[in-house]
N, C-alpha and C positions, 0 to 999 in steps of 0.2 A: 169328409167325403163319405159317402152311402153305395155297398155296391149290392147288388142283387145277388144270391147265391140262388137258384133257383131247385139246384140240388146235390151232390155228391161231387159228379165233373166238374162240376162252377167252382166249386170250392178246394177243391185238388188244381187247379188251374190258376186259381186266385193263388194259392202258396209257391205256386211255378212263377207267375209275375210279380212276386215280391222279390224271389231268389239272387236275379243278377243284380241287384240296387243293393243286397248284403254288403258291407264292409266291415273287416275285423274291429272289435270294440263295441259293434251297433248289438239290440237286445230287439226281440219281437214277442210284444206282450199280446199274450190270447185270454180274454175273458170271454165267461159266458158260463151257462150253466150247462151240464153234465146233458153230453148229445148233441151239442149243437154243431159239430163238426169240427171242433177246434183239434185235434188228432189228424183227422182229414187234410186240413191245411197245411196243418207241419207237416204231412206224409208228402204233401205235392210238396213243399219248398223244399225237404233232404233229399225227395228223390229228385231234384231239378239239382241242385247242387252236386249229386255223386252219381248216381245210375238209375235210369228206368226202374230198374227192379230188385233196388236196394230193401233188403229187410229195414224196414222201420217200425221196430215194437211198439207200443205205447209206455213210456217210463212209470205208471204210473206204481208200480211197486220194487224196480229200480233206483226212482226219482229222477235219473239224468241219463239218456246215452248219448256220446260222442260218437261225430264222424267224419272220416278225414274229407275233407273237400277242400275247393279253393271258393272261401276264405273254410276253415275248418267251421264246425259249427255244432252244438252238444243244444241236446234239446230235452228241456225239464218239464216235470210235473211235479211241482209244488203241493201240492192239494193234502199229501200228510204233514208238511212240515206244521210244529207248531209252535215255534218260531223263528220269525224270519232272518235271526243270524246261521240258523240252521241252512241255510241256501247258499254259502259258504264251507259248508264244512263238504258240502256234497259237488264244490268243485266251481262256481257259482265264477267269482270271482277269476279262476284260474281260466274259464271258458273265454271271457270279456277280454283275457289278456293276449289270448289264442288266435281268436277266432271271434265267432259272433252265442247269439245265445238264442235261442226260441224257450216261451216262457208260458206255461197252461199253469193255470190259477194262481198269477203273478200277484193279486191282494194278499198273499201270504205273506208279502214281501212288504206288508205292513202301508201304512195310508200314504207315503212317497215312496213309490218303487224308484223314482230315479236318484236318489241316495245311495242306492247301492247300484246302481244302474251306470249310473255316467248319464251325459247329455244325449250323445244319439239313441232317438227309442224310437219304433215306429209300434201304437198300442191299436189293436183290431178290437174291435167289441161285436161276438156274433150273437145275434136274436135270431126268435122265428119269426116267421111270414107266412104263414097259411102255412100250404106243404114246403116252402121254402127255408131261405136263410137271406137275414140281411148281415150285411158287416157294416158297422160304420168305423172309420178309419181315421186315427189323428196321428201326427208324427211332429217328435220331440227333438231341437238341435237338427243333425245333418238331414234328419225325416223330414223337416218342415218342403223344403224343395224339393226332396227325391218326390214325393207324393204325386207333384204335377207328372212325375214321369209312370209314374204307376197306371196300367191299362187292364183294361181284364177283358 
């Protein structure tokens, strides 16, 4: 599936419509390169999960924050690790047993992320588009059917 991000709102809206289809165990892979909004995303699904105006830092020199919601859910940035058992030791594992997982530069996580993943993954891939953003969207195990229910 291909969805239009046309700008900042689209894309904080698109992380809102993936949030209630979360279930503990499930992992949400953001690829894409640096700016395309993948921060953005993950700020609209933690803050659909916990509060409008929850602080959502970027982890990217914490590498993980956690936050209580229902289902809980801890959201990494990968992008120092330099290697992928190291996404483990920063809690990786212990998130997937919790809660759920949001994942910025989830290739870190070596050429099968779902090895260390489990079956349910739902993976977003953002590009640009002019001034825009596209997301094309695949989903792994219990993602394959949540998808149809996915709207933006």
């Amino acid at each position: 599936m291909i969805f239009s991000l046309p700008d900042a709102e689209a894309t904080t809206r698109f992380g809102q419509a993936i949030a209630p289809l979360l279930e503990p165990g499930e992992a949400v892979l953001l690829y894409g390169p640096l700016g395309m909004g993948k921060s953005t995303l993950a700020r609209g699904l933690i803050r659909a999960l916990t509060r409008p105006d929850e602080d959502v830092p970027s982890p990217t020199f914490t590498l993980v924050q956690f936050y209580e919601s229902d289902p809980p859910i801890a959201h990494f940035d990968l992008y120092r690790l330099t290697r992928p058992e190291e996404a483990f030791e920063v809690g990786l594992d212990e998130a997937l047993d919790e809660g759920c997982a949001m994942i910025e530069w989830p290739e870190r996580l070596g050429d099968d992320p779902g090895r260390m993943l489990g079956p349910d993954r739902l993976t977003v891939t953002i590009a640009e588009d002019g001034e825009g953003r596209l997301a094309t969207v695949s989903g792994a195990g219990a993602w394959e059917a949540k998808l149809k229910e996915l709207h933006v």
